[in-house]
N, C-alpha and C positions, 0 to 999 in steps of 0.2 A: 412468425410471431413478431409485433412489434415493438419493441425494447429503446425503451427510454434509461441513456444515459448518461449520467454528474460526472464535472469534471471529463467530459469527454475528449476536452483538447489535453490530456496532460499526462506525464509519463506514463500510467500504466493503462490509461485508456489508449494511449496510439497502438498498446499491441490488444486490448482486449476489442475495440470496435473493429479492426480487420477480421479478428474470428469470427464475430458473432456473423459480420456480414458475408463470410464465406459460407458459413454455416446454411446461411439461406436467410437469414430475420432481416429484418425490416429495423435498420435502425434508429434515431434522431437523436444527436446530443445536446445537452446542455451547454449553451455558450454565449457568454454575459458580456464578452464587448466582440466586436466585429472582426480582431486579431485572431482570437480565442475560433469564432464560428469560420473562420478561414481554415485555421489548423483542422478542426472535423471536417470542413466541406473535403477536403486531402484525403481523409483518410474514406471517404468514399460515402458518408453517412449525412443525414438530411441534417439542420440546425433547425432549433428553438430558441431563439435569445430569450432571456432569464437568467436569474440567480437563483442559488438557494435559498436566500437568507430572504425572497419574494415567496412568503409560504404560502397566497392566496395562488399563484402562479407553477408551485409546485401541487399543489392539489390536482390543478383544471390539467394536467401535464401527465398526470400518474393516470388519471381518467382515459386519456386517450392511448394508453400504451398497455399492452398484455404482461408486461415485466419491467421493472425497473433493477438497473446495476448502479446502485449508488458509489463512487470513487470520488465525488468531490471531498478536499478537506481544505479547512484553513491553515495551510503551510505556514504562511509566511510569520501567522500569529506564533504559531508552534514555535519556529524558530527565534522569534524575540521573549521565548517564554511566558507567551500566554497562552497554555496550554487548558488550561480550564475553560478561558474566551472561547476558545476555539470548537471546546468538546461541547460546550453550551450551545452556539450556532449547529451544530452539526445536531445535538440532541431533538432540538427545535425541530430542525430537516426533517428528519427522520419520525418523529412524531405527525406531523404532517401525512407526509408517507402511509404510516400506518391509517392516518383518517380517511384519506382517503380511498387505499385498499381495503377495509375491512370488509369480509365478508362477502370478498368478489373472487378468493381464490388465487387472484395472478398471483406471479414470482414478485418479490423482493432480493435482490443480493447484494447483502451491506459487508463494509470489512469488520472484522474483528475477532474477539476468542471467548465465546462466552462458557465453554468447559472446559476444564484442566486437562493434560494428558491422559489421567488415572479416570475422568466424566465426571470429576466432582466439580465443584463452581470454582470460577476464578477469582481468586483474591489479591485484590492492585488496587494500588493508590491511583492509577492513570486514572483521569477522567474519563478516558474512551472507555472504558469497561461498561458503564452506566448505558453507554450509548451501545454496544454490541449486547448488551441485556435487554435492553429494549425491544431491540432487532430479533431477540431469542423469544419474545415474547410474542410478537406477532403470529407463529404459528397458531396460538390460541384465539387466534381474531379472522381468522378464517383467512388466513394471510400462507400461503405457501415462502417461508422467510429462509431463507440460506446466510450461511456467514462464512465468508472466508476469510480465514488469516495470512494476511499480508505480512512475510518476513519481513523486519528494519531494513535488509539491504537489498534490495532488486537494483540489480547491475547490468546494461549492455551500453553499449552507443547512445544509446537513449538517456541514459543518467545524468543529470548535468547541477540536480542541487542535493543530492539524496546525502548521507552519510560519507559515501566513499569522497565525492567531489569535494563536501565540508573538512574531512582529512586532510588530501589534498593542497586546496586552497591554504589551510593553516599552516601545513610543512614550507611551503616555498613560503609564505610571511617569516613564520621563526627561523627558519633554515634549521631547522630539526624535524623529525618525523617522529613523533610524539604517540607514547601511549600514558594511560593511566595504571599507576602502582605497577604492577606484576604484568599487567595487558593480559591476566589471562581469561577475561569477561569474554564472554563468547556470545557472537550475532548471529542468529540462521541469515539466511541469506538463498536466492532467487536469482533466475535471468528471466527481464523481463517480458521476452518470448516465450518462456516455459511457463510466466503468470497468465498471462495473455490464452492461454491454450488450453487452461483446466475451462475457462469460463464459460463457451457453449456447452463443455459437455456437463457444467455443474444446470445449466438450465435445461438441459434433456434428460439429464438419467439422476438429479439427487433428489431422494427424498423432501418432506416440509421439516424442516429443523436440523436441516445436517450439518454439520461443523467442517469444514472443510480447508484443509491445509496446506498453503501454498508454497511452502518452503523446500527447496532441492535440496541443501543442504541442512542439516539439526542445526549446527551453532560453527562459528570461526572464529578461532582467538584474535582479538583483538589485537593484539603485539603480531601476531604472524600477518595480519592487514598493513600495519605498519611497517615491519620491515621490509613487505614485497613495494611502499611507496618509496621510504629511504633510498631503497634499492634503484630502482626508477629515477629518483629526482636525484642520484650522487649525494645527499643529505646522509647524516647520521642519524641513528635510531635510540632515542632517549626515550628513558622513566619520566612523565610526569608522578610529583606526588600529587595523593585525593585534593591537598587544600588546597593546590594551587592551580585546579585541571579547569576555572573559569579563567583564573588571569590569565592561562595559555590558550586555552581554546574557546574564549569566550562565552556564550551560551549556550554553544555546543557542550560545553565541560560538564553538563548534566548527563549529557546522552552515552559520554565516554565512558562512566564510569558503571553503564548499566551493566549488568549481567543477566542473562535473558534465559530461559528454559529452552532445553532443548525442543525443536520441530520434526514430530517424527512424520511425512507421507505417507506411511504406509496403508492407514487403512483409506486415505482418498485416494490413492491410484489403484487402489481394490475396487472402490465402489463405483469412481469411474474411467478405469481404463484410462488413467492420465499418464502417460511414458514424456517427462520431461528428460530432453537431447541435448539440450543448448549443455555452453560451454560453465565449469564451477565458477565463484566467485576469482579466486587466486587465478586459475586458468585466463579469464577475461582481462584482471589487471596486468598478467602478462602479455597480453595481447597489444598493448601499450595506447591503446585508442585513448583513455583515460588524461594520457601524460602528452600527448599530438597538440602542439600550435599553440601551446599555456606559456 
């Protein structure tokens, strides 16, 4: 099969384009400056120079490929707090997308959660919501659409600006290891080999409109993330309070204070045979690769 994929050069493509291409598919990633189509040419898969945000260009792209895995996103917006910016270029994308598959059947696999645990709708303020609704919608377009949810923390060697690294980085600034209030908000969490590995087999064996969940672990307290970096960096392990969780951790101090629903896998490793091995969140930060040459 040949499988067009966003965001190809970027954490969680370097472990999902090794699958797919061992798999046997035929892949080509998306990559908009020549750094970017170096990183894919590595990981073994052909380049397409383009952006997303070239939606005549994402079109003529979707046409020549049997699936698309959409992973690009505007991080960098995210992080400065233009998350709406961000969900609006991505919405765009992905409307695209759909114009162009309609009615031809191929896969689509975008990220997101478009039912609750219990299969009633999800209700959030994110802006991605809008855009994994979208994505749930294409099933009716003659679109074979998949969604899967990417936990907040997908953690290995490969991690370098995700959540844990953003921790991190602020601990050695303040010389505290900082959680918000009680730190008992809890993040599912991932190794991003174990994300990496559902992905061919969600384009073999899942159904048009499956929900698909990539999280190894349901949730991790936030305060026990903290103390295993403390621990790590000889720093101490302090309370931020809620009002003051921008002035310590900047625009990150949104994210801190999230508390996230549990991620249960059970019914995707039912439906495809996904046995994620890698190592837990807390297990990896042990590992000290994290805390090496900073």
């Amino acid at each position: 099969m040949r499988v067009l994929v966003t965001g190809a050069s970027g954490h969680i493509a370097s472990a999902v384009v090794p699958e797919l291409i061992k798999a046997g598919h035929e892949v080509t990633g998306l990559a908009r400056s020549e750094t970017s189509a170096a990183a894919v040419r590595a990981l073994g898969a052909e380049v397409r120079r383009g952006d997303t945000s070239d939606l005549d260009g994402i079109r003529a792209a979707a046409g020549l490929a049997d699936a698309v895995v959409h992973l690009a996103f505007n991080h960098d917006a995210m992080r400065t707090g233009d998350m709406a910016g961000a969900a609006a270029l991505d919405m765009a994308t992905v409307q695209a997308f759909g114009d162009a598959l309609a009615g031809t059947g191929k896969t689509f696999i975008g990220i997101g959660l478009a039912s609750a645990p219990d299969g009633g709708p999800v209700v959030s303020a994110n802006p991605r919501s809008a855009v994994s609704g979208e994505i749930a919608g294409f099933a009716g377009r003659g679109i074979r659409s998949l969604l899967v949810a990417i936990p907040p923390v997908v953690h290995s060697t490969r991690d370098s600006h995700g959540f844990v690294p953003t921790m991190i980085r602020t601990a050695r600034a303040a010389g505290v290891s900082g959680y918000v209030g009680d730190g008992a908000n809890r993040w599912p969490a991932a190794h991003t080999l174990d994300v990496g590995s559902l992905y061919p087999l969600a384009l073999a064996k899942a159904p048009a409109g499956s929900q698909l969940i990539a999280a190894t672990e349901e949730g991790i307290a936030v305060r026990d993330i903290a103390e295993v970096i403390g621990r790590h960096l000889g720093l101490p392990v302090v309370s931020v309070p809620a009002e003051k969780a921008t002035e310590h951790f900047g625009p990150f101090g949104m994210i801190m204070t999230l508390g996230l629903p549990p991620m249960s896998n059970a019914s995707t490793r039912q439906l495809l045979g996904w046995e994620p091995g890698h190592p837990g969140l807390i297990a990896d930060l042990d590992e000290g690769h994290y805390f090496a040459g900073q």
